[in-house]
C-alpha positions as CSV (number, residue, x, y, z in Angstrom):
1,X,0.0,0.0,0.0
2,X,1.2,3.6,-0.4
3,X,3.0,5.7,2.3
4,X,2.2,9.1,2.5
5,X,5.6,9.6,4.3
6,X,7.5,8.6,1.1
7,X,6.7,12.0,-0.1
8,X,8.8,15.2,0.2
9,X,8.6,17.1,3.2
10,X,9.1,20.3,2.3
11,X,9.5,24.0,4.2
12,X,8.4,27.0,2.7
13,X,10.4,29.4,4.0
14,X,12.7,27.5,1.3
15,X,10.8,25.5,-1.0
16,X,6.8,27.5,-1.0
17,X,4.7,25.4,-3.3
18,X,1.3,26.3,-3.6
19,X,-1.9,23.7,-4.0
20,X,-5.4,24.5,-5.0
21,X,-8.0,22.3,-4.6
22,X,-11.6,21.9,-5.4
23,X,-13.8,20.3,-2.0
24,X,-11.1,19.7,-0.1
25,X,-13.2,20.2,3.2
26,X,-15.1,16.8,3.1
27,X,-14.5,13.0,2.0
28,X,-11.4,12.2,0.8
29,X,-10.5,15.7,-0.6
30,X,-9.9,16.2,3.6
31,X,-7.4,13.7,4.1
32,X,-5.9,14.7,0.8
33,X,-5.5,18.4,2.2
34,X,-4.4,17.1,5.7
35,X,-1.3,15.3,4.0
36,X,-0.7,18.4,2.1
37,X,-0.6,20.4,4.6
38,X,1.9,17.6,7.0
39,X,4.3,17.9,4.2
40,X,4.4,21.5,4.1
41,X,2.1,23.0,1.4
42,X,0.2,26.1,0.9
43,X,-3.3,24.6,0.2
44,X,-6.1,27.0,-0.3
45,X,-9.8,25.0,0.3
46,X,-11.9,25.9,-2.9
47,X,-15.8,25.8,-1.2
48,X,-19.2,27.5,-1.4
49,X,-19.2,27.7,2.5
50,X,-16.5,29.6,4.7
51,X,-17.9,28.3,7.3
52,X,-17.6,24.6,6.6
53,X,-14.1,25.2,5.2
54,X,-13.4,27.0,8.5
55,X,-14.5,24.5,10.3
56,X,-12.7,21.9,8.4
57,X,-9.3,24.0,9.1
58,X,-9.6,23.5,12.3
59,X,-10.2,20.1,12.1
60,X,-7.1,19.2,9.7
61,X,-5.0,21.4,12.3
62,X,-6.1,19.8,15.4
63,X,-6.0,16.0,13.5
64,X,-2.2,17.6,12.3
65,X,-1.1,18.0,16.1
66,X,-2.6,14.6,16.8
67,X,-0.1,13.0,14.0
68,X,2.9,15.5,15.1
69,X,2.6,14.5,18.3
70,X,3.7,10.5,17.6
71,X,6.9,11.7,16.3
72,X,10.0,12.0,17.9
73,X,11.8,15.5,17.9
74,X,14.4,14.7,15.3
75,X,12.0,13.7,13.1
76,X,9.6,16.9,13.5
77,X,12.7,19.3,13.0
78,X,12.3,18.5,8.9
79,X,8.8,18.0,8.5
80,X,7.5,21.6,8.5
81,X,3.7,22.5,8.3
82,X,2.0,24.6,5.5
83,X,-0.9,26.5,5.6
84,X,-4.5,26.8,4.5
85,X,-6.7,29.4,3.4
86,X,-10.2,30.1,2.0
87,X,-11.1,30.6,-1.4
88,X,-14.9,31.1,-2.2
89,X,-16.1,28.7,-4.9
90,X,-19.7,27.2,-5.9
91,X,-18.6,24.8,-9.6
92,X,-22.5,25.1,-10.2
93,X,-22.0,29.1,-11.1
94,X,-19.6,30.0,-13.8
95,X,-19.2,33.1,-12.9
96,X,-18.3,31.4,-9.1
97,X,-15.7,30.1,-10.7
98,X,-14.2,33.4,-12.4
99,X,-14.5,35.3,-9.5
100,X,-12.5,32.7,-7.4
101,X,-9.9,31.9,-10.2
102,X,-9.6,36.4,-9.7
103,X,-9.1,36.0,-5.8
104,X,-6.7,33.5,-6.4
105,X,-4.8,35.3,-8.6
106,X,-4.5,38.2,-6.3
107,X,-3.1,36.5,-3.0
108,X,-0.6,34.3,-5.4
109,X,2.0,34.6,-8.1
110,X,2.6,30.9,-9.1
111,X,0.7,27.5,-8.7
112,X,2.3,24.4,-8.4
113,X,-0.5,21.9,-7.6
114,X,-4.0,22.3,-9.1
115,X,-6.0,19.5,-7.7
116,X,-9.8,19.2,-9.5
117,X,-10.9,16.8,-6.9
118,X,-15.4,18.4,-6.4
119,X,-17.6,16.3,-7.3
120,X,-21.1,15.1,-7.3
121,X,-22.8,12.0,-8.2
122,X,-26.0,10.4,-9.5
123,X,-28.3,12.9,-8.6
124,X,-31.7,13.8,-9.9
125,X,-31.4,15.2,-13.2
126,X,-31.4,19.3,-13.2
127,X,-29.9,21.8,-15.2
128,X,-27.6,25.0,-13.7
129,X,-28.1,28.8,-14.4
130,X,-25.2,28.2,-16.8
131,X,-27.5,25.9,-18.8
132,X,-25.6,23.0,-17.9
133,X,-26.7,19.1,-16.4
134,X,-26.0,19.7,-13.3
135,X,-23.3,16.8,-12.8
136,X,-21.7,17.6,-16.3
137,X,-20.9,21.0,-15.0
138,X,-19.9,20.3,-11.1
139,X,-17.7,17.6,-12.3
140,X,-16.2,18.5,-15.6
141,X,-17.0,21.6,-17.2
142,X,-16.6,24.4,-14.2
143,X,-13.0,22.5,-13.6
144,X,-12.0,22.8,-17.3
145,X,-12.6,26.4,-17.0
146,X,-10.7,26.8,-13.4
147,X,-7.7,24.6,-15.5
148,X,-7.9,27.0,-18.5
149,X,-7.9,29.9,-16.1
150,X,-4.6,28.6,-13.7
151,X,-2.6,26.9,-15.9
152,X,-0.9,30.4,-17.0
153,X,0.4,30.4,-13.6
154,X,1.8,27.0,-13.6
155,X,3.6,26.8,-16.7
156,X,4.8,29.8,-18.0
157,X,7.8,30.5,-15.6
158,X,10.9,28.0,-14.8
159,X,9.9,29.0,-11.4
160,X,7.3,27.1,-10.5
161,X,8.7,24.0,-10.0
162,X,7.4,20.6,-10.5
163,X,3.8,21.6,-11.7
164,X,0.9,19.3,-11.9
165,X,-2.8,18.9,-12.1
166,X,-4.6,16.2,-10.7
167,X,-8.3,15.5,-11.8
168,X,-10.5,13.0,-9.3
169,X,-12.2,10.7,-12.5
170,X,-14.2,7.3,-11.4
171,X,-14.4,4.0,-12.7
172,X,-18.5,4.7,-13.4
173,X,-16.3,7.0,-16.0
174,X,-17.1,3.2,-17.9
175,X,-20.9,3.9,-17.9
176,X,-20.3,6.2,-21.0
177,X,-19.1,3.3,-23.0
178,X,-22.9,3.1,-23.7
179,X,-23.1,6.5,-25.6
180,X,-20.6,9.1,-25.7
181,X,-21.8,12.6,-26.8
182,X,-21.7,15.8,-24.5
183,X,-25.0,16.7,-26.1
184,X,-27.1,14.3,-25.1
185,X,-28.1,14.9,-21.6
186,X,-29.8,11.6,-20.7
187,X,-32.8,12.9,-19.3
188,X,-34.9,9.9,-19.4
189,X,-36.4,8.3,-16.5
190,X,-35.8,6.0,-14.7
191,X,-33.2,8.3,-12.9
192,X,-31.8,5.6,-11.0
193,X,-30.9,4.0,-14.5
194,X,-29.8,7.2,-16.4
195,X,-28.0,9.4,-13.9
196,X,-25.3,6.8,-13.8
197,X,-24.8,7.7,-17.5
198,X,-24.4,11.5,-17.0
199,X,-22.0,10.7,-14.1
200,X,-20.1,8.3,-16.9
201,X,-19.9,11.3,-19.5
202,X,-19.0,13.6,-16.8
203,X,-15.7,11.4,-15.8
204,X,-14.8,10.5,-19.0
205,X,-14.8,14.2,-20.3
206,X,-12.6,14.8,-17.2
207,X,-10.0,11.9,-18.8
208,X,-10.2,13.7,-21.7
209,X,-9.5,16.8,-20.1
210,X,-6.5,15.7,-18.9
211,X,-4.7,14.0,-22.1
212,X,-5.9,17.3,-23.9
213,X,-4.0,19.5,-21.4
214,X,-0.8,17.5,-21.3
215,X,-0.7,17.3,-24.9
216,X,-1.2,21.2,-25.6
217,X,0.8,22.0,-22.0
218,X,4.4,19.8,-21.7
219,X,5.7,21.2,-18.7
220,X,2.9,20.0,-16.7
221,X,2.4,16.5,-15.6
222,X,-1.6,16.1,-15.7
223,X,-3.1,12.7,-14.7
224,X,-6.3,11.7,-13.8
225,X,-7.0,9.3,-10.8
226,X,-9.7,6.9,-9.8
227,X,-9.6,6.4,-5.8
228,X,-11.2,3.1,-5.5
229,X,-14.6,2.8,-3.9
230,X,-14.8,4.8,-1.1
231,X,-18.0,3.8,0.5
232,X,-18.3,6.4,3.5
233,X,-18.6,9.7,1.7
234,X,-21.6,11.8,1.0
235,X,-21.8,11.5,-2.6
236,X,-24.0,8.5,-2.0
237,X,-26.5,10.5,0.4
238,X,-29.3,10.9,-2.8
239,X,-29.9,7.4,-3.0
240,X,-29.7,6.6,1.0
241,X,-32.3,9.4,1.4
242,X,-35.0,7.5,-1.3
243,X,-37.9,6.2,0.7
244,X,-37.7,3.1,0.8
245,X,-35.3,2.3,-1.1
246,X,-33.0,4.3,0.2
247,X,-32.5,1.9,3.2
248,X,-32.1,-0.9,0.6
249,X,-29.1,1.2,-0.8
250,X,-27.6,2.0,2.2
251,X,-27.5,-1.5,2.8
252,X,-25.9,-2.7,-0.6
253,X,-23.3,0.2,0.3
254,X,-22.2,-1.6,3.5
255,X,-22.5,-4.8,2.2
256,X,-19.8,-3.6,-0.8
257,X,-18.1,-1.6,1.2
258,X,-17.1,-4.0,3.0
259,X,-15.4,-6.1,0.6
260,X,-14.2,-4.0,-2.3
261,X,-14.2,-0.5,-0.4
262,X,-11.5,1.9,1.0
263,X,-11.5,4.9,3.5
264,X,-11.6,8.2,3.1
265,X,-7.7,8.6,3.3
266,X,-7.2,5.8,1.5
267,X,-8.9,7.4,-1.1
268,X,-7.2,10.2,-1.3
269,X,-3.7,7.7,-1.5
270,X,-4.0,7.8,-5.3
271,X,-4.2,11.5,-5.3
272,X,-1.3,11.4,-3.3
273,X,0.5,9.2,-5.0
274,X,0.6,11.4,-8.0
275,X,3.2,13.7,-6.1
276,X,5.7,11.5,-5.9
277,X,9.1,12.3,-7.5
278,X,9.1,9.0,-9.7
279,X,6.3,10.2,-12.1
280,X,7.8,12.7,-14.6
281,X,5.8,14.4,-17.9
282,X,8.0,12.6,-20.1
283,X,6.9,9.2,-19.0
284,X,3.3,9.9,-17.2
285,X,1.8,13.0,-18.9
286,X,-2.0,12.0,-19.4
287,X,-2.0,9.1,-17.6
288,X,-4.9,7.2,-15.5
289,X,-4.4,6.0,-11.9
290,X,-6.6,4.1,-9.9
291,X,-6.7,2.8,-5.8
292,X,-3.3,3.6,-4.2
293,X,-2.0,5.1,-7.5
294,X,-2.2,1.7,-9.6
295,X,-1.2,2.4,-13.4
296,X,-4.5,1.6,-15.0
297,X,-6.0,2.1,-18.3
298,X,-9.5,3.9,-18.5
299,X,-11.8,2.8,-21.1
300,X,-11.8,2.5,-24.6
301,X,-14.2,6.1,-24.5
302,X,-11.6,7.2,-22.4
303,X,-8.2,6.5,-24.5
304,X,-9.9,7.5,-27.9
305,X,-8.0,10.6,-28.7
306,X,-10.6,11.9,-31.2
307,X,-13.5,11.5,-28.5
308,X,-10.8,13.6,-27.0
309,X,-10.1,16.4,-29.5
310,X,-14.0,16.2,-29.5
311,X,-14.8,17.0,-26.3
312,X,-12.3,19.8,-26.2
313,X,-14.5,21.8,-29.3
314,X,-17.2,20.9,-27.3
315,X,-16.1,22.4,-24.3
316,X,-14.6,25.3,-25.4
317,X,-17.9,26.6,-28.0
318,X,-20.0,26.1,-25.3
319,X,-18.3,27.9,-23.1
320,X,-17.8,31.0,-25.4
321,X,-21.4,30.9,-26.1
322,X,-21.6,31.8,-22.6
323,X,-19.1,34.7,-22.8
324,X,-16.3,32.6,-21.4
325,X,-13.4,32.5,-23.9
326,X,-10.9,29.7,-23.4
327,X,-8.1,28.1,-25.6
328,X,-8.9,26.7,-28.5
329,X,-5.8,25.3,-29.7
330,X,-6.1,21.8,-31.3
């Protein structure tokens, strides 16, 4: 299994690297950010609430003193703690995400570590302000648009060093092996037959995401991750909360969970994994990793580098007819 201590522990006062990440107050994403900041980072909490985020920063510093406080002295003197910050952020509002990628941009000069890790999951089938499905924009497009906006910052100048982007994908990224086409929005019922298709399109656009950035951006390693099936986190609460049924789910959760599931931090070991000084843009750019940062290969859907050159056009027209320019470089 993956050690988180096999990463670098690093002190800014020497070395400052700077981590943004989307939901990083909940589930996994909270474990990811609490390792993070262990080893030193500057990690600023992308959220709709303050005060959840607040309250989750006290919680990661609290759980960090708990940890600190099993080591010995001579270990502690070179593992230096980071810090964490706010940053406003609701992925259903495009213009959420502007204003936070703006805020950003004024408290920080570089970015080393852009973490797309939000995410929602077979919900009832709705449409955002933006004119989006709902799970289409939370997990894909809003984090396209906060990658377009960032990357500047990450590889432009020799230094930022050691950029990457990691984006949280899902085996259900397989459901879109049925149908592939951003257009088609799947709103048929029943929704606890067709929502797993959004979710499918949602994550595999997100693959696709990835192998388009490293293609047209070299200097950063971008990878997408799957982080096994982590049974314990609220993306499941929809279906627990169906009468009825909903007991029946939360049942079939357990009984899963049990067997093929991992924990929250576990969960966030693949993320974590994908900061390790072995993977290199050369060798990994585009790549897919699944539980405790396992080389895998996503789906057929997935790999398909037209699907991919398709889903960037897609993406980037249907953002400008919003008034949101991107690049469109092919």
């Amino acid at each position: 299994m993956f050690d988180p201590d096999k990463l670098t522990y690093l002190d800014k006062s020497v070395d400052r690297r700077v981590c943004f990440i989307t939901g990083g107050n909940s589930g996994l994403g909270f474990f990811t950010v609490l390792h993070l900041y262990l080893h030193g980072y500057i990690v600023y909490i992308a959220g709709r609430s303050k005060q959840r985020v607040d309250s989750a920063i006290r919680q990661l510093k609290d759980e960090a003193l708990v940890r600190r406080a099993k080591e010995t002295p001579e270990v502690l003197q070179f593992r230096h703690l980071g810090e964490l910050k706010f940053i406003e952020l609701d992925l259903s509002k495009l213009r959420s995400v502007e204003h936070a990628v703006k805020q950003f941009k004024t408290r920080e000069k570089h970015l080393n570590l852009l973490i797309l890790n939000a995410g929602i999951m077979a919900v009832p089938y709705s449409v955002t302000k933006d004119g989006f499905e709902i799970q289409l924009q939370i997990n894909y497009v809003s984090h396209f648009l906060i990658a377009d906006r960032l990357i500047g910052m990450m590889d432009t100048s020799d230094d930022v060093r050691d950029p990457r982007i990691i984006y949280l994908s899902s085996v259900g990224h397989r459901f879109a092996d049925f149908h592939f086409n951003l257009s088609w929005e799947f709103n048929h019922m029943p929704n606890i037959v067709f929502t797993w298709f959004r979710y499918g399109m949602a994550k595999t656009a997100g693959i696709h995401m990835v192998k388009s950035l490293a293609k047209r951006h070299p200097k950063v390693l971008c990878v997408a991750v799957h982080p096994g099936f982590v049974m314990n986190t609220n993306l499941f609460s929809h279906f627990t909360r169906l009468p009825f049924f909903g007991f029946l789910f939360w049942v079939l959760f357990q009984l899963f969970g049990s067997f093929f599931g991992v924990t929250n931090e576990e969960g966030s070991y693949s993320t974590l994994r994908c900061l390790e000084e072995d993977l290199s843009t050369e060798k990994d750019n585009g790549k897919y990793f699944a539980t405790f940062g396992v080389e895998q290969k996503p789906s057929s859907v997935a790999t398909n580098e037209n699907y991919a050159d398709e889903s960037w056009a897609w993406t980037v027209s249907e953002l400008s007819r919003r008034g949101y320019e991107t690049d469109r470089t092919s």
